[in-house]
C-alpha positions in Angstrom: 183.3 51.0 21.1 180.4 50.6 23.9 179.0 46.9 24.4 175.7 45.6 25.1 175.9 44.8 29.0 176.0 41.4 30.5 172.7 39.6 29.7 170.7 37.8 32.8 171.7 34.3 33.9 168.9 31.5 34.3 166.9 32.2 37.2 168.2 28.7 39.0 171.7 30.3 38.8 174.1 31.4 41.4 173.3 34.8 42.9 175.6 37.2 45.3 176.2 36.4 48.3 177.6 39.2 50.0 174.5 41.2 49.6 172.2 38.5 51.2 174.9 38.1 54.2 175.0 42.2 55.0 171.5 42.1 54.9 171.3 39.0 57.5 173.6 40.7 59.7 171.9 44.3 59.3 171.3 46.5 62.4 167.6 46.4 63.9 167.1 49.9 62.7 167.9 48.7 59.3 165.8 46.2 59.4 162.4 46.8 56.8 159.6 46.0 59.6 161.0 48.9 61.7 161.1 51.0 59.2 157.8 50.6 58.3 156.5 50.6 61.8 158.4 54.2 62.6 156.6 55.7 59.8 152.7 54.2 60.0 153.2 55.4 64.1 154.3 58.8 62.8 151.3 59.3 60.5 149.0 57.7 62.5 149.9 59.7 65.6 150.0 63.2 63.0 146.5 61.7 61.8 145.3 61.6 65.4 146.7 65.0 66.6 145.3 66.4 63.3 141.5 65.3 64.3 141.8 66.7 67.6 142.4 70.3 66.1 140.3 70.0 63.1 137.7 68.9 66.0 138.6 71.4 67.9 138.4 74.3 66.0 134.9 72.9 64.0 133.1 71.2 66.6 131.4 67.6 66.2 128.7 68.8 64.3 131.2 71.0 62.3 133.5 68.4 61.4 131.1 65.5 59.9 129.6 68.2 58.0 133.0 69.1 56.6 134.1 65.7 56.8 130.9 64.4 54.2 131.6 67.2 52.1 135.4 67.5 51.4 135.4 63.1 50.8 133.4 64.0 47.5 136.0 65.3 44.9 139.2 62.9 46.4 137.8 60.0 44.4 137.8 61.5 41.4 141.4 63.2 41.5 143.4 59.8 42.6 141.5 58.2 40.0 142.5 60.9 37.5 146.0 60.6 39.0 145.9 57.0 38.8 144.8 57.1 35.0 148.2 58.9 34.5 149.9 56.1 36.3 148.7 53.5 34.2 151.3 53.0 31.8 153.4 52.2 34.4 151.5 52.0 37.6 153.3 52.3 41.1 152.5 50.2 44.2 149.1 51.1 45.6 151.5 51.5 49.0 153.6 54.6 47.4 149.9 56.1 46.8 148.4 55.4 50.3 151.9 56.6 52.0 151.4 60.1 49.8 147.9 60.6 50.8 148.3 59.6 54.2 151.2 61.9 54.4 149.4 65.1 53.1 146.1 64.2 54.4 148.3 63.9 57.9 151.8 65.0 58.4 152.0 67.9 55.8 148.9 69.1 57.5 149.7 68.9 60.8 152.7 71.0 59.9 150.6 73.6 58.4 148.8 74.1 61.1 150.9 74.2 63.9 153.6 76.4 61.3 151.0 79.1 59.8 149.5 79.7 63.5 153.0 79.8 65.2 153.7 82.0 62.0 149.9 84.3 62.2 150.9 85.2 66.2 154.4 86.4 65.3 153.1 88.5 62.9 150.5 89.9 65.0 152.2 90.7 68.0 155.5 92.4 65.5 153.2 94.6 63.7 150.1 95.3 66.2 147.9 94.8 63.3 145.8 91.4 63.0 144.1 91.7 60.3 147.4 92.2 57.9 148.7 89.5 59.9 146.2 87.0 58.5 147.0 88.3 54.6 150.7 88.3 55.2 150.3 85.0 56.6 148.3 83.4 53.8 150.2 85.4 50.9 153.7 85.0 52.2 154.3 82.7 55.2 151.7 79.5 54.1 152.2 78.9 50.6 156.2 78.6 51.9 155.1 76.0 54.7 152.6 73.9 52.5 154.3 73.1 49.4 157.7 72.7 52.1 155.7 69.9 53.9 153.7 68.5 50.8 157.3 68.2 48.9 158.5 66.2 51.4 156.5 63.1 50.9 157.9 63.6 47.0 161.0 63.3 48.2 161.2 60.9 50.4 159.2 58.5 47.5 162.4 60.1 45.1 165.2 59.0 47.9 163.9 55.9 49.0 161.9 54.5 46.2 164.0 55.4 43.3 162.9 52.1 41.2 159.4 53.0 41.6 160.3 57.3 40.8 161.4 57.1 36.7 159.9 60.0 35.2 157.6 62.7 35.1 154.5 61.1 35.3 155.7 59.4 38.7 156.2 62.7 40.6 153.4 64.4 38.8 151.1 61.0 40.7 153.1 61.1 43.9 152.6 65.1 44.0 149.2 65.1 43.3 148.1 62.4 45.7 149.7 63.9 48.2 148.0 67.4 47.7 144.7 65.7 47.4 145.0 64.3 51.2 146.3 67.8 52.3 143.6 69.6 50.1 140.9 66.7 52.1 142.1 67.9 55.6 141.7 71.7 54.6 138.5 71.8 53.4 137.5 69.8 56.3 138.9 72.5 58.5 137.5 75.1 55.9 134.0 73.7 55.5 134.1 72.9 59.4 134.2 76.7 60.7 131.9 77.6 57.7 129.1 75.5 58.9 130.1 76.8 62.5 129.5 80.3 61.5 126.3 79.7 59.9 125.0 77.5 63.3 126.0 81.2 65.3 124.2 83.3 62.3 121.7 81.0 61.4 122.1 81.3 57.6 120.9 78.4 55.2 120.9 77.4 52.0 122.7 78.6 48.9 123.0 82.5 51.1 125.1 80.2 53.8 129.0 80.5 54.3 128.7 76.6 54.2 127.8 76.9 50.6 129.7 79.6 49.5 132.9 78.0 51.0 131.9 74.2 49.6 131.5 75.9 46.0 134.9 77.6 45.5 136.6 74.7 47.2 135.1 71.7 46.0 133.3 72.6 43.0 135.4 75.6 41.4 139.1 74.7 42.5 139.5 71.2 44.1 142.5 70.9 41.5 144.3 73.8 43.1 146.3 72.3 45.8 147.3 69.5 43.5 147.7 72.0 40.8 150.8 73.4 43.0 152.1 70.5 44.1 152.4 68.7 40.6 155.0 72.2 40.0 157.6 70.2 42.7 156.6 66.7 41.1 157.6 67.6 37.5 160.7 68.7 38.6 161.5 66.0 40.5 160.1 64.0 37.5 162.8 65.7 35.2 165.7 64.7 37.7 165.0 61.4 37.7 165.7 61.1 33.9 168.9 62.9 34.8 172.4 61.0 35.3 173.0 60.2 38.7 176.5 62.2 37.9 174.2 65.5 37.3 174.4 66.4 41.1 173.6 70.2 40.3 170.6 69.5 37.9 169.4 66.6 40.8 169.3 69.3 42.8 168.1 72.4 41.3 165.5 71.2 39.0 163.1 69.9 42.3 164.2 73.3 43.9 163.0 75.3 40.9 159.8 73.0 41.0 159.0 74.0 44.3 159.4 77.8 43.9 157.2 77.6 40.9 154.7 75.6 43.2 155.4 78.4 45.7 154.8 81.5 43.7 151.5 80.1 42.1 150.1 79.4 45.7 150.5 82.6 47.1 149.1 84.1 44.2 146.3 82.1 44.4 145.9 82.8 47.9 146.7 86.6 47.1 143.9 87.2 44.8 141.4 88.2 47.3 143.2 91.2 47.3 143.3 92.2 44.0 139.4 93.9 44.3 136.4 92.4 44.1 137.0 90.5 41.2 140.4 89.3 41.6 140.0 86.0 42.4 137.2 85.2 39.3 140.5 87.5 37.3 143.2 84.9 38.8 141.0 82.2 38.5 139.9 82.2 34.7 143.4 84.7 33.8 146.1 82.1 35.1 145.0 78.9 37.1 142.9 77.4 33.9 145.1 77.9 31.8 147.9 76.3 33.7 145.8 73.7 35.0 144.5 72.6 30.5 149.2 73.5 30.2 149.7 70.7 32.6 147.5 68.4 31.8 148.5 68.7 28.4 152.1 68.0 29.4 151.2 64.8 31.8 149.3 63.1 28.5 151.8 64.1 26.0 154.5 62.3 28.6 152.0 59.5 28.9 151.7 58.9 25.2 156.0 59.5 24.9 156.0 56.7 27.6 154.3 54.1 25.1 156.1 55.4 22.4 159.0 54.2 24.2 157.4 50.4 25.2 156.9 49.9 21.6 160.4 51.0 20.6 162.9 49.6 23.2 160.9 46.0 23.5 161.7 44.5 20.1 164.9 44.0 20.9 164.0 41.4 23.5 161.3 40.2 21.2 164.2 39.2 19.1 166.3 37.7 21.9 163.3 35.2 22.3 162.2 37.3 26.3 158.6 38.2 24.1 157.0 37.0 21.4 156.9 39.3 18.3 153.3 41.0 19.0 153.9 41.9 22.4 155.6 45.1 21.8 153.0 46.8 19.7 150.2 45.1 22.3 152.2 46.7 25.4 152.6 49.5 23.4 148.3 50.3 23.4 146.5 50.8 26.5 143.3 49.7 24.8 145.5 46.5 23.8 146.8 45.6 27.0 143.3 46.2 28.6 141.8 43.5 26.3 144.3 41.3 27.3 143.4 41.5 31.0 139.9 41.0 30.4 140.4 37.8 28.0 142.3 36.6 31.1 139.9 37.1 33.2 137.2 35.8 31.4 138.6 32.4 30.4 141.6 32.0 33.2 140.2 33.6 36.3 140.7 37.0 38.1 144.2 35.5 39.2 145.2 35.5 36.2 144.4 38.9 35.0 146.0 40.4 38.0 149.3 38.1 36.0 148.7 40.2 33.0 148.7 43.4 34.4 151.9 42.2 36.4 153.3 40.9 33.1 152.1 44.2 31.1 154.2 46.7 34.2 157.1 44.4 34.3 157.5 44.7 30.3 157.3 48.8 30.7 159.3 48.6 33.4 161.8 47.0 31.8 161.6 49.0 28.3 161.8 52.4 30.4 165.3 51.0 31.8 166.7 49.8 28.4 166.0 53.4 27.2 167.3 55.3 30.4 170.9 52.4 29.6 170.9 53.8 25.4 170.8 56.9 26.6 173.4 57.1 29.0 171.5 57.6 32.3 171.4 54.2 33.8 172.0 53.1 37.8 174.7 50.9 38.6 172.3 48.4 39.2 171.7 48.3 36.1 172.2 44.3 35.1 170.8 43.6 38.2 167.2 45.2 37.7 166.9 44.4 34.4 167.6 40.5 35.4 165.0 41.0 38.0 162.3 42.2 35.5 163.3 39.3 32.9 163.0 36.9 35.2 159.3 38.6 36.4 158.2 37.9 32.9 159.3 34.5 32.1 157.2 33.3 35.4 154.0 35.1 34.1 154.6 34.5 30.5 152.3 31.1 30.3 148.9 33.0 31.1 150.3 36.4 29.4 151.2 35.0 26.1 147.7 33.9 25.3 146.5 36.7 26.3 148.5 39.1 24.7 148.5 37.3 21.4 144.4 37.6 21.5 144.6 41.2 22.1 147.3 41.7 19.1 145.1 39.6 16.5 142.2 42.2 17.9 144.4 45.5 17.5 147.3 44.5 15.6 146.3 41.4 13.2 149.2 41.5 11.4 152.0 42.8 13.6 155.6 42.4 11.3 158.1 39.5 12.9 161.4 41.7 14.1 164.7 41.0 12.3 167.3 39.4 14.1 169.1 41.6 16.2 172.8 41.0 15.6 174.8 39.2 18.8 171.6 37.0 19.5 172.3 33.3 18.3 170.8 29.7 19.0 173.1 28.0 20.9 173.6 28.4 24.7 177.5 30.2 25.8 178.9 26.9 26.3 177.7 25.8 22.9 174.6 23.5 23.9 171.2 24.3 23.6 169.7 25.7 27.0 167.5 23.7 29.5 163.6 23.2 28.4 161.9 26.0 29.8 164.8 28.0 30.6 164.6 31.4 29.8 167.1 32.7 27.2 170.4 34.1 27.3 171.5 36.6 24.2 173.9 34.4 23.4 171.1 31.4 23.2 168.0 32.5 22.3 166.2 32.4 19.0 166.3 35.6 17.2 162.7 35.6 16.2 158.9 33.8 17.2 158.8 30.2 17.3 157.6 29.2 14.1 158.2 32.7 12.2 160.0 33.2 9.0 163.3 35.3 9.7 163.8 38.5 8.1 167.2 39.2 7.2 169.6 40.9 9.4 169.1 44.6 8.7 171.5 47.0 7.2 172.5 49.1 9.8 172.9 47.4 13.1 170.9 48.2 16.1 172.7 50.1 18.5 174.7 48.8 21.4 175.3 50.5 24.1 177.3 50.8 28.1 175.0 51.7 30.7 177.1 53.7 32.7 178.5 56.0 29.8 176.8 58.4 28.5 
């Protein structure tokens, strides 16, 4: 029979060792600070070389006017894509990195790849004009979703606690579009404005406007649309078993050819006559655009489900109090706890709450990935980190929380006792004041709550690392 894994020591205990020595005596090229440095020189030198073209190729004039105009729709797509992220939000830093990245490096590659790419085809076939449709149908849509899928994996390799689940690569995707789609339509809107300066077209007859209205107004969800394709399937590998190499590795590859094929259609429909793109557009990209983002809320709303159904069982270990799973459960709920906070505690404290409310999903997103068989070896470890997170928040949280459940929830039913949790500590005496609980030591339901009795059929126990 599977057991329940090891529960988390008091924070004051002893920790590893070994770990803390390897990392004393790490290389230099191990070492965080140089890894950080080596990647904010590489984007800020692709961000550099990336102005001098776009500068190049617009002129001054060009590129402010582009500039002013492509800026408009990026607020409102990273806050749409931050929305998503709510539940369980990621560091601001993953964000900035994926935007930075598209807006910079994935651009730069574009470039430099579809010109290199443009030539070749011109000088094999002779024929320049089918160059510049080959190029856009076939050869681009290849190179941009390439370079915009590498900042989703690079988040997916080297920030695995931060990449859970479907929303996270549908965020980290679409951020990362965003900034590529910004540096395009600079470069796009740019040479429009150019061409109308040589011309002298204004107004709504202008190229400037005509280019500014199908990017910005009718489509600025296209490149992220694409790019959200390679996210969701990194999404769904992330929920895999890390002993699933094959589905690891072939549901982000799918994801990518999906994101592949709907961009060069997209990019092909100029071709189809004169109404082809309006036939594309209206035919297939808004009705894959309403698909997805009926996916992304549906996962959003499973992701809450899952808060309020994994957290009782550390409500009854004594972690929460017996609201806190049905508060952390409601995004309305967890907002009015953050502004109570505020309002009586301080702006400090609110930024607590928030921190107490991401921990708690955090850690009921990793109970369910142990139950159901897919959990990392480090397992005990995180889930001791995340415990230990709360208990420091919990004097400003509690409060808080508990006003927002007698708001939403008013009468919120005390869990059961979960069987394995008792009163007394492992050695038989009580623990410390103020320690946090062990599952052996805490008390099985709220301070001052009337216990149910122990329920029929006994909560599930389970081994994190079998399936």
């Amino acid at each position: 029979m599977s057991t329940f894994p090891a529960y988390p020591t008091h924070p004051g205990g002893p920790t590893g060792g070994p770990a803390e020595g390897a990392l004393r005596h790490a290389h230099w090229w191990q070492r965080k600070w140089v890894r950080y440095g080596a990647l904010i020189t590489l984007l800020a030198l692709s961000g550099l070389v990336i102005l001098a073209l776009v500068r190049q190729q617009t002129g001054t004039e060009g590129f402010l006017v582009g500039l002013g105009l492509a800026v408009l729709p990026v607020p409102l797509l990273v806050a749409a894509f931050r929305w998503l992220d709510r539940v369980e939000p990621g560091p601001w830093r993953n964000l900035l990195f994926a935007f930075a990245w598209g807006a910079c490096a994935a651009a730069l590659i574009a470039i430099v790849a579809n010109s290199f790419a443009a030539r070749w085809i011109a000088t094999a076939t002779a024929d320049p004009s089918s160059a510049d449709t080959l190029g856009a149908t076939l050869i681009a849509p290849v190179v941009e979703e390439s370079a915009k899928a590498a900042a989703v994996l690079l988040v997916f390799l080297f920030r695995r606690r931060d990449f859970t689940g479907i929303v996270d690569g549908v965020v980290i995707a679409g951020v990362t579009a965003t900034g590529f789609a910004f540096t395009e339509n600079i470069l796009y809107i740019g040479t429009a404005f150019g061409t109308d300066q040589l011309s002298g077209d204004r107004g709504l007859a202008s190229v400037t406007a005509a280019t500014f209205f199908v990017r910005v107004v009718m489509s600025p969800f296209a490149h992220p649309l694409f790019t959200v394709l390679t996210g969701i399937g990194f999404g769904v590998a992330a929920l895999s078993a890390e002993r699933q190499h094959v589905r690891r590795v072939l549901l982000p590859l799918t994801g990518l050819l999906l994101a592949m094929g709907m961009h060069s259609m997209w990019n092909g429909s100029s071709n189809f006559g004169e109404y082809g793109f309006y036939a594309v557009y209206g035919a297939f990209m808004v009705p894959a655009f309403g698909l997805l983002t009926f996916l992304v809320i549906w996962t959003r709303q499973r992701e809450l489900k899952t808060v309020r159904t994994e957290l009782p069982a550390y409500a009854a270990a004594g972690w929460l109090t017996a609201p806190e799973p049905y508060v952390l459960g409601s995004m309305k709920a967890r907002r009015l706890a953050r502004e109570y906070a505020a309002h009586h505690f301080g702006k400090a404290a609110a930024r607590s709450v928030a921190e107490y409310e991401a921990y708690a999903t955090s850690l009921a997103f990793l109970r369910h990935r142990g139950r159901s068989g897919r959990a990392n070896p480090d397992f005990v470890v995180r889930e001791r980190e995340l415990l230990q997170e709360l208990w420091r928040r919990r004097e400003v949280a509690r409060p808080s929380l508990a006003y927002a459940a007698h708001r939403e929830a008013p009468s919120v039913p005390v869990p059961p006792p979960w069987p394995g949790y008792g009163h007394a500590s492992v050695s038989g005496q009580p623990n410390p004041a103020g320690a946090p609980p062990n599952p052996a030591s805490a008390p099985p339901y709220a301070a001052g709550a009337t216990p149910y009795p122990a329920p029929a059929t006994p909560y599930p126990t389970y081994n994190p690392y079998q399936s």
